[in-house]
Structures are given as C-alpha cells and as structure tokens.
PLY file of the C-alpha trace (Angstrom):
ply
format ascii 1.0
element vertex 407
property float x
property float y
property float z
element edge 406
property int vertex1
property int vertex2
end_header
0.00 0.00 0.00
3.05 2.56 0.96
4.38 1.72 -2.70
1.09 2.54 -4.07
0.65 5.72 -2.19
3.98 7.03 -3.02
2.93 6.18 -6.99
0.08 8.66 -6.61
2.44 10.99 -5.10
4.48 10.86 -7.95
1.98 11.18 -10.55
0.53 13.97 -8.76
3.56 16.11 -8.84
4.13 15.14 -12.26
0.87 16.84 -13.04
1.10 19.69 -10.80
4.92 20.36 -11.21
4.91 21.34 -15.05
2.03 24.20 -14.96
1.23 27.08 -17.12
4.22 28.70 -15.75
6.69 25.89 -15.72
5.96 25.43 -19.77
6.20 28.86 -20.52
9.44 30.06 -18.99
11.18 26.67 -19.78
10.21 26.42 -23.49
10.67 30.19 -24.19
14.06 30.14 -22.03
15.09 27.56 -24.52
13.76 28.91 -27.82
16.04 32.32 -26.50
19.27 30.94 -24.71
19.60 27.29 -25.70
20.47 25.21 -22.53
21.96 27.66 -20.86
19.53 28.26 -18.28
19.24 24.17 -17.57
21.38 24.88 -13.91
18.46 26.84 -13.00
15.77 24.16 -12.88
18.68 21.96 -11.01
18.36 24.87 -8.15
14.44 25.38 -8.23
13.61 21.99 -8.06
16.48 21.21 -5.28
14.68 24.64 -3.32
11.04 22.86 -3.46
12.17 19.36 -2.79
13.68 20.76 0.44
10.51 23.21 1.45
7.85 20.59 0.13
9.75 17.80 2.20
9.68 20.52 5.61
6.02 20.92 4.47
5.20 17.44 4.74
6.65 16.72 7.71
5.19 19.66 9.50
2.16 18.32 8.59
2.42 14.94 9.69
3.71 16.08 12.59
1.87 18.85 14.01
-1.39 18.61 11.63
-0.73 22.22 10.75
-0.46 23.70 7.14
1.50 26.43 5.70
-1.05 29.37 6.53
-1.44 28.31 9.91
2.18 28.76 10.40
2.31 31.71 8.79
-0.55 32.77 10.92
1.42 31.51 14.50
5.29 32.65 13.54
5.02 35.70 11.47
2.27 37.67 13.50
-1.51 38.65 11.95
0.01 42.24 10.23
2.65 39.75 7.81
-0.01 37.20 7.59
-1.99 39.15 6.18
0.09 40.90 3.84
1.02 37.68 2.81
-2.21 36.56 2.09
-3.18 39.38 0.19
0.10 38.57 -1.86
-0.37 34.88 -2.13
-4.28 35.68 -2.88
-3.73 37.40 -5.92
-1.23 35.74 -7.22
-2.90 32.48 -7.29
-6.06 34.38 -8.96
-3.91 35.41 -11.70
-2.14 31.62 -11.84
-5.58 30.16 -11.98
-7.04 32.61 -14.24
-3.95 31.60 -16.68
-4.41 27.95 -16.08
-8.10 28.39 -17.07
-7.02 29.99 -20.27
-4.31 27.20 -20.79
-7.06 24.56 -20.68
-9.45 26.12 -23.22
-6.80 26.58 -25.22
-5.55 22.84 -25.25
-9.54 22.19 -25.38
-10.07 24.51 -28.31
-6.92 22.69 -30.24
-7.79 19.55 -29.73
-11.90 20.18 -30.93
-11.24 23.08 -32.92
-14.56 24.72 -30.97
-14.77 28.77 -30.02
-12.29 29.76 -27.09
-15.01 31.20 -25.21
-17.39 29.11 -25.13
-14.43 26.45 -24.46
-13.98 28.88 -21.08
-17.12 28.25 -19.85
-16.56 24.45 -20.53
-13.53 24.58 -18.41
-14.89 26.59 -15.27
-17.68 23.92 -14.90
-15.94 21.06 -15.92
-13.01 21.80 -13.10
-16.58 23.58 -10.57
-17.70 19.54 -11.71
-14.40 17.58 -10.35
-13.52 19.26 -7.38
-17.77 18.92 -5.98
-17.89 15.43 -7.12
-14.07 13.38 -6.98
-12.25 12.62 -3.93
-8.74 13.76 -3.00
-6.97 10.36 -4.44
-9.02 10.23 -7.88
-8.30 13.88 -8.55
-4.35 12.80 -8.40
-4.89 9.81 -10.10
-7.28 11.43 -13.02
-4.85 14.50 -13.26
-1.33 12.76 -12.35
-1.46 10.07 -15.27
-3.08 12.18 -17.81
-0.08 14.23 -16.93
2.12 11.57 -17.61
1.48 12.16 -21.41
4.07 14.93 -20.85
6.60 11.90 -21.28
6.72 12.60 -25.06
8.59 15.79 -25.00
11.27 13.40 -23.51
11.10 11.37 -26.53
10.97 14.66 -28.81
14.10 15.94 -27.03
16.05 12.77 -28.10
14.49 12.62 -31.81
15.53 16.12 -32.19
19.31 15.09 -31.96
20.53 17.99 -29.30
24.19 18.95 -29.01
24.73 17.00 -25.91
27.96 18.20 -25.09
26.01 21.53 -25.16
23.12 20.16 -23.13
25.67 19.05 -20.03
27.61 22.68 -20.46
23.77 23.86 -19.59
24.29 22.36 -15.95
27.17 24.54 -15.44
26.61 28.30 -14.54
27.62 30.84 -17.54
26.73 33.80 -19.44
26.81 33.72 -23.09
24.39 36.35 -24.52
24.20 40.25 -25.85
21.23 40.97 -23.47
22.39 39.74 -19.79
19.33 41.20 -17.95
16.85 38.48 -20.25
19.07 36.04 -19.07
18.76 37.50 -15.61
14.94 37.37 -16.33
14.51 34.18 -17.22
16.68 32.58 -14.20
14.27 34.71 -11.75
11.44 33.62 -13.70
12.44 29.93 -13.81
13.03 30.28 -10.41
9.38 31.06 -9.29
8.06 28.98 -11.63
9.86 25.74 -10.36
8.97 27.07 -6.74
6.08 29.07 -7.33
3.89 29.01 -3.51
1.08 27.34 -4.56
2.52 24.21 -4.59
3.82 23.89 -1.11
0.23 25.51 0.06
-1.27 22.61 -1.49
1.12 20.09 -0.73
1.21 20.64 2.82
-2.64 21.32 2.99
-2.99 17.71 1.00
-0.67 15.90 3.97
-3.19 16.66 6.43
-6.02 15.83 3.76
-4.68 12.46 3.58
-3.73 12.17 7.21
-0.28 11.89 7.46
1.31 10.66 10.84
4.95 10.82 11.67
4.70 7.36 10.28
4.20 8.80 6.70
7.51 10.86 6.88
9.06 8.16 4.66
6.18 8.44 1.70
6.62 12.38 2.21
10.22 12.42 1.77
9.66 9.71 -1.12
7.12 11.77 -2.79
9.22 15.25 -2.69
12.54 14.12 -3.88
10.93 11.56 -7.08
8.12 13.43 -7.48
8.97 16.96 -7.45
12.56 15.44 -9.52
10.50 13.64 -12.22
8.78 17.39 -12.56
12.54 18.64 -12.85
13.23 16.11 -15.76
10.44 16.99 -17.67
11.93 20.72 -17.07
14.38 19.52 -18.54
13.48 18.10 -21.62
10.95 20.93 -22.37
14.11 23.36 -22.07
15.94 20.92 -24.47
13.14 20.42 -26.83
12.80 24.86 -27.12
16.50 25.07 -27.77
16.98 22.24 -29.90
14.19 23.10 -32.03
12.82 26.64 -31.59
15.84 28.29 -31.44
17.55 26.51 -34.56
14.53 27.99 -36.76
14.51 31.53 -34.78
10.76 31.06 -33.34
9.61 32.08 -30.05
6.54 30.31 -28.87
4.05 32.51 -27.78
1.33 30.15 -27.58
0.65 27.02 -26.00
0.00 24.82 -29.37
3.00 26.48 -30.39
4.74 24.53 -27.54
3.52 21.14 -28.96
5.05 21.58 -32.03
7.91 20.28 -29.95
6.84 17.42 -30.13
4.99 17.25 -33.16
8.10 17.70 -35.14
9.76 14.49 -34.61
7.21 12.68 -33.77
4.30 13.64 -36.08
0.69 13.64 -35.06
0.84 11.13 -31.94
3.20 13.12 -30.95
1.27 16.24 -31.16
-2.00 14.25 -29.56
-0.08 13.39 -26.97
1.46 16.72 -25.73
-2.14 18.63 -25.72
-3.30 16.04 -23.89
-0.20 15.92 -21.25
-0.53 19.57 -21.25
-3.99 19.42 -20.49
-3.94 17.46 -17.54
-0.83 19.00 -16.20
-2.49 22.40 -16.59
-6.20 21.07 -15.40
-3.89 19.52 -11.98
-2.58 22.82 -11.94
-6.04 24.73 -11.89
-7.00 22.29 -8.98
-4.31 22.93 -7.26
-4.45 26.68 -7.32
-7.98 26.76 -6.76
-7.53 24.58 -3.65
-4.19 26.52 -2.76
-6.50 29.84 -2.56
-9.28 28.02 -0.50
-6.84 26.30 1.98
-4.98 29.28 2.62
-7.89 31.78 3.56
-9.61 29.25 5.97
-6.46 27.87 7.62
-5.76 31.93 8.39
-9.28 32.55 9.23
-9.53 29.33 11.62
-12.58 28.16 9.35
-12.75 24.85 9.16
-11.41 23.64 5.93
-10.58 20.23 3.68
-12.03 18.43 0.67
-12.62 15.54 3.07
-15.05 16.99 5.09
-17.61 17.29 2.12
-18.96 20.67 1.63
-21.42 20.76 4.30
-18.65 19.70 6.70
-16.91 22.80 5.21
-19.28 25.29 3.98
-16.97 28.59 4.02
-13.97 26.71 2.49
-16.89 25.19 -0.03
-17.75 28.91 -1.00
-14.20 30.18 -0.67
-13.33 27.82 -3.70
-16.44 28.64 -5.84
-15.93 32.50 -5.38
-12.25 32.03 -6.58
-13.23 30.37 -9.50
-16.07 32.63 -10.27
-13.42 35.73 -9.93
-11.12 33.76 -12.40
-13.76 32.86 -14.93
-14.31 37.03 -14.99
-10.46 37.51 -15.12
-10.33 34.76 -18.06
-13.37 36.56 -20.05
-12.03 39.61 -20.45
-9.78 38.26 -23.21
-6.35 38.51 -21.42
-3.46 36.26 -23.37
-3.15 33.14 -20.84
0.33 33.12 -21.75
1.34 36.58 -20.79
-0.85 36.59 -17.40
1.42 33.82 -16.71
4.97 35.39 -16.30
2.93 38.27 -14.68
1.96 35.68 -11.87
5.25 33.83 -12.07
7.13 36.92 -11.33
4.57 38.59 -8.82
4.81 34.98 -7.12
8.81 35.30 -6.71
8.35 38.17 -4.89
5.87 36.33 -2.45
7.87 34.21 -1.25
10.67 34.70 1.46
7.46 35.46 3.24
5.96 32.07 2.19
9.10 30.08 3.08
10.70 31.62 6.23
7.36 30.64 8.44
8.23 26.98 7.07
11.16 26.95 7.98
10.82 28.06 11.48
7.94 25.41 12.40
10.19 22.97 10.84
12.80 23.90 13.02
10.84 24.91 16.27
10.97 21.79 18.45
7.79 22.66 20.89
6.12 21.87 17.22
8.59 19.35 15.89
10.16 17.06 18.72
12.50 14.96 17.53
11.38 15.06 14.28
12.68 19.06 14.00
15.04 20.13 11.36
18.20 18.46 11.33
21.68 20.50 10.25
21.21 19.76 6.31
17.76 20.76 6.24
18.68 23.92 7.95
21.67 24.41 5.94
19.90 24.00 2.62
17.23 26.15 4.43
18.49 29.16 5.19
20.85 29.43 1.53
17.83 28.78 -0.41
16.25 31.50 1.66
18.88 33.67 1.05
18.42 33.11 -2.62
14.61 33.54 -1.91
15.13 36.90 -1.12
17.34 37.77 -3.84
15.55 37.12 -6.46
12.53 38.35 -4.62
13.94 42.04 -4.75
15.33 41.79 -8.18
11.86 39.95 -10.05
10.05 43.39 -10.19
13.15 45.71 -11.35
14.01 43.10 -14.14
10.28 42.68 -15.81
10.27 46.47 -16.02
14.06 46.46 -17.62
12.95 43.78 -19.87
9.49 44.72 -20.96
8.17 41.72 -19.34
10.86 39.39 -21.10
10.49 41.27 -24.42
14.02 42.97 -24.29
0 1
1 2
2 3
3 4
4 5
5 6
6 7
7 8
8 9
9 10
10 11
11 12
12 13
13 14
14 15
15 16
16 17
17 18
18 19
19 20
20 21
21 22
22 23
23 24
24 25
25 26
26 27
27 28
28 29
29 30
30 31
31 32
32 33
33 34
34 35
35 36
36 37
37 38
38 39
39 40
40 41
41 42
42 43
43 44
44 45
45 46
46 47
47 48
48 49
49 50
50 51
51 52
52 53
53 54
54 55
55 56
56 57
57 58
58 59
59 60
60 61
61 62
62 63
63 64
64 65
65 66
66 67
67 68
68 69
69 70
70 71
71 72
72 73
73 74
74 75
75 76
76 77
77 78
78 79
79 80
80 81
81 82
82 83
83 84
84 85
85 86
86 87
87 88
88 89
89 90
90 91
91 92
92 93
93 94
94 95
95 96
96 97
97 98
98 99
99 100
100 101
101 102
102 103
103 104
104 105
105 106
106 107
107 108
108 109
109 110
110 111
111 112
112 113
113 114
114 115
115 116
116 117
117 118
118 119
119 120
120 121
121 122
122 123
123 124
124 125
125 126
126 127
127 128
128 129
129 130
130 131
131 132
132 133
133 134
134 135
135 136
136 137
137 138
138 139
139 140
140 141
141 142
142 143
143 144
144 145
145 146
146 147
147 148
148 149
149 150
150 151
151 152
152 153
153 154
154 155
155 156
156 157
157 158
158 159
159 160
160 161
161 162
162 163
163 164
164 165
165 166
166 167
167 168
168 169
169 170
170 171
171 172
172 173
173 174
174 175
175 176
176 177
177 178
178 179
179 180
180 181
181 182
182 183
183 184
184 185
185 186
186 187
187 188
188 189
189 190
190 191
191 192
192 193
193 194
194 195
195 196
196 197
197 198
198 199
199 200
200 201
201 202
202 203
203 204
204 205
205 206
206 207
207 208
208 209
209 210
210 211
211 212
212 213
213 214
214 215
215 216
216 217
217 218
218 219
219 220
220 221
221 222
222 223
223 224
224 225
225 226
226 227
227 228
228 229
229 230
230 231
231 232
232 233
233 234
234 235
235 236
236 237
237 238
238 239
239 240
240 241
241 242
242 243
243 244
244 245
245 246
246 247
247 248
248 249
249 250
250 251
251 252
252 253
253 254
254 255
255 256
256 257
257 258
258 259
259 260
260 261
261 262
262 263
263 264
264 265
265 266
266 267
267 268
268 269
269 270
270 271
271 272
272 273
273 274
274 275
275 276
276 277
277 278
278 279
279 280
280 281
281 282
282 283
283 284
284 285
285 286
286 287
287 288
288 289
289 290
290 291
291 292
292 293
293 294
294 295
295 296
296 297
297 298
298 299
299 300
300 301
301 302
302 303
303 304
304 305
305 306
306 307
307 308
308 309
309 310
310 311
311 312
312 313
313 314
314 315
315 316
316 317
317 318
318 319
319 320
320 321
321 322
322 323
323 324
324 325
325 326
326 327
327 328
328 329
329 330
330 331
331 332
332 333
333 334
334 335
335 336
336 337
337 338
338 339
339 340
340 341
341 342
342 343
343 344
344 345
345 346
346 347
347 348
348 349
349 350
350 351
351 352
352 353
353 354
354 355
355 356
356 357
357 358
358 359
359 360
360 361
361 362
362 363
363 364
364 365
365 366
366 367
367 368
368 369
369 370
370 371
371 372
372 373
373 374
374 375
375 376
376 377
377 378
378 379
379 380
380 381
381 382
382 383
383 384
384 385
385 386
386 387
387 388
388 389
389 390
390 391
391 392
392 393
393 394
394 395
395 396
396 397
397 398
398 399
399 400
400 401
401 402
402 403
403 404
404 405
405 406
C-alpha cells in the first residue's frame, strides 16, 4: 500500500509540477538561450524538494499547514500581507491555467475559445464537488504523464549533448544579460512558485499523514517533485533544440507542442495537448484549492475536501468565489500566456514570506520534537532562503528592464 501511495504521489507532482508557468518560462528560455539556463531548474527543483519535504513533515507532525504557520510565527500584520500577496497571485495563476485549458480544449476540438472557457470553469466547478482527493491525483497525475513525449521529442531532435551538459554549469553567453537574468528569476518562481507547497502541505493533512508517513513524504518530494525537474528539462531541451535553430519564439501554447509534433508527427502532437492538459487542469485544482486552503487555515474556518462541503461550507464557497473571480479575469480576453509570467514573477516576490514561516515550524521543536530540522535541512534552508530573497527584490526591477521578457 506505501508503494502505491507514493505512486500517486508521484503522478501527482508530475501533473502539478509542469504548470502554465513551468511550460512557458522553460520552453521560451530555450527557444532564447539554448540550454543555458538548464542549472536553474537543477536549483528550483532542489529549493522545493527541500521546502515541500519541511512541508510534509510539518504536517504529519503537528497537523498544521502552511497558513497556519504563517498565521502563529510571522504575526496577523505579515499574515496578512502575505495573504493578500499569495491571494492574488494564485487568482492570476488560476485565471492563466483556465485559459491554458481552453486553449488545449479549443486545439484539440477546434470549438470557439469562449465558449471552451465556460466548458472549463464547470468542468473543473464539476471535479472538485464530485471526486475525492486520491481520484483527482490519479485522473490528473497520469493524464499528466502524457508529458513523457517531449522526452522522446528531445532525443528525436538530436541535441548537441555536449552543449546540453555545459547547460548544468553556470555561464553567461548572450548580448542581453538582464533576459538572461529574467529568465533565471522567472524559472526560479516557476519551479517554486507558492502554490505548490500551500497545497502540498494542505494535502498531507487531507490524507492524514502521521509521523509514520515521513518516509512516503520524503519519497514523494525528492521523485516526485525530480520527475517534474526532468520533464523541465526536456521541455528546455526540446525549445532550444528546435525553436531556437529555426529563430521562433513560442508565444502560444500549441506552439509549444510543435515540440513534439516535429519528430514525432501527429501522436506526438496528440499526446502533448493532452499531457498539457492534464498538467495544466492539476494545476487549476491545485491553485484553486491553494487559494481556498490558505484563507480558511488563516481565518480558523474549518477547511478540507474531506469533510464534504457541508462539513466545510466557508472553504466550499471560498473555492467557488475564486473560480467565479477567475472565470471574470479569463473573459475579459487577457493572453493566458502573458498573465502567466505576470503571476510567475509577482509569485517570486511572495515568497521569502511564504518560506521563512516553514522553515521556522520545521525547526521549532515545541512543534517538531524529535522530528525538528536536522543541520542539512537547515543548511539547505536558510541558503535557499537567502536566494529567496534575492531574487525576490530583483523579479520586479528586471520585468520592467525587460518589458516583461520582451528585451
């Protein structure tokens, strides 16, 4: 049974990992720099393999989530502030995902975007009323799985290899150093964007983790959250082998899987809408859940999908308002694509204040015992921390010096 839980933990990172945001940044950073920017994705999914893991085990441990940390160790004035923050950027990131699904929707039946909108809001309003916790990571995590084929792709396409390793190493080849900058910060908060650890942690005490589950947690942060790096990975490979070679910059999501149409011909073009549609319908759960979790855990409402939404009635209506506010966001016509870096970048600078209350708890022993923060954790901590807030002050300054990645 442990084997089989970690398998749904795996799935369901592989379809939450690889959003909206992670195929933007990762395909464009390609298409613009080659593989230069691969050393990035190494750090990002490193940083949320060692927060999601803290996650986890704070919630196994001490039943709390990340909002009710950031509630207890940051005081209610940065709470709320950082709810506010985290609030609206997970409005715009599910407002893009929204968009990213009608899209893949209107490519694959060739029916109006709009109406394709409405489709999505009540299809997703649908699944989250109706499926448990486990079938919506099941449903989402192996339709996910379809992403697989831009692995394939990146091999077909015959990279430069020796190119592809010199991506792992830190360097700066390029006329227009602040894009580069850009793109590492954007890369950055996509791989480690706060949603994810909001849900993560909110989904441990979902499923009831004990401090007997610390070994699926651990299991499901380092494979799952690294199989999510790999497809990074090839995505990155598959932009620079192919996009950059012919001088195109994908702007679009079916321009994306052309990567793998390319080598691989129609299947393979089947196959990446529908691994992008599940990643980004995972992804639209997961925000939509992120946003509900985080308002009741601050509130003290009484929250979870397990409860049922009588046992739950303000997190019930929490979720439906979000995704009423989204569908208006989505109507007005915005470009899913370019909401995206918007959130991506707005997220980065959410998130030493996202981070730092995990990182206490996970270190505070009256919470933790003996199952606290040992010196690695705290180590790898506090330096990605310090790179949190690095990139945190610089994400803001570099969209405006870049036009929003435009140069």
């Amino acid at each position: 049974m442990k084997i089989f839980q970690i398998a749904l933990g795996i799935l369901a990172a592989i379809g939450g990992f690889v959003d909206i945001g992670d195929l933007v940044f990762n395909v464009a950073a390609g298409a613009i720099f080659g593989y230069q920017l691969l050393w990035v994705v190494v750090i990002g999914v490193i940083g949320i393999i060692v927060y999601s893991e803290m996650c986890g085990r704070v919630a196994a441990v001490s039943k709390k989530a990340v909002f009710d940390a950031v509630r207890e160790r940051v005081g209610f004035g940065a709470g709320l502030s950082t709810l506010v923050a985290a609030q609206i950027v997970n409005l715009m990131t599910l407002a893009a995902e929204i968009g990213g699904v009608a899209i893949c929707l209107r490519l694959l039946s060739g029916l109006p975007y709009r109406w394709l909108i409405l489709v999505a809001i009540v299809a997703l309003g649908i699944v989250v009323w109706v499926t448990s916790f486990d079938w919506i990571e099941r449903i989402f995590g192996y339709g996910g799985l379809c992403l697989l084929v831009f692995a394939v792709a990146a091999v077909k396409l015959h990279p430069d290899w020796g190119a592809v390793a010199h991506g792992y190493v830190p360097h700066l080849d390029t006329e227009d150093p602040l894009l580069y900058f850009y793109f590492a910060v954007g890369l950055l908060g996509a791989a480690m964007t706060p949603y994810e650890v909001y849900f993560y942690s909110s989904g441990g005490v979902e499923e009831e983790w004990t401090p007997k589950d610390l070994g699926i947690n651990r299991a499901n942060a380092i494979i799952g959250y690294g199989l999510g790096g790999f497809l990074s990975f090839t995505l990155m490979v598959t932009g620079g082998t192919l996009f950059l070679q012919q001088g195109i910059q994908p702007d679009f999501l079916g321009s994306i899987a052309l990567g793998a149409e390319v080598p691989l011909g129609e299947i393979g073009l089947l196959l990446a809408l529908v691994g992008i549609l599940f990643a980004v319908g995972g992804a639209s759960i997961d925000t939509l859940f992120a946003g509900a979790y985080n308002l009741a855990q601050f509130l003290g409402w009484e929250w979870g999908r397990y409860r049922g939404p009588s046992g739950a009635p303000r997190f019930t209506l929490t979720w439906m308002v979000i995704l009423v506010l989204a569908l208006g966001i989505v109507m007005t016509g915005v470009d899913p694509v370019q909401l995206t870096e918007y959130a991506v970048i707005f997220s980065v600078v959410a998130l030493p204040l996202t981070y730092l209350p995990i990182l206490l708890v996970a270190n505070d022993r009256a919470y933790m015992g003996r199952y606290a923060n040992g010196r690695l954790a705290n180590v790898l901590g506090i330096v990605y921390l310090v790179i949190i807030l690095a990139v945190s002050l610089s994400a803001i300054p570099l969209m405006i010096l870049t036009n929003v990645g435009q140069g």
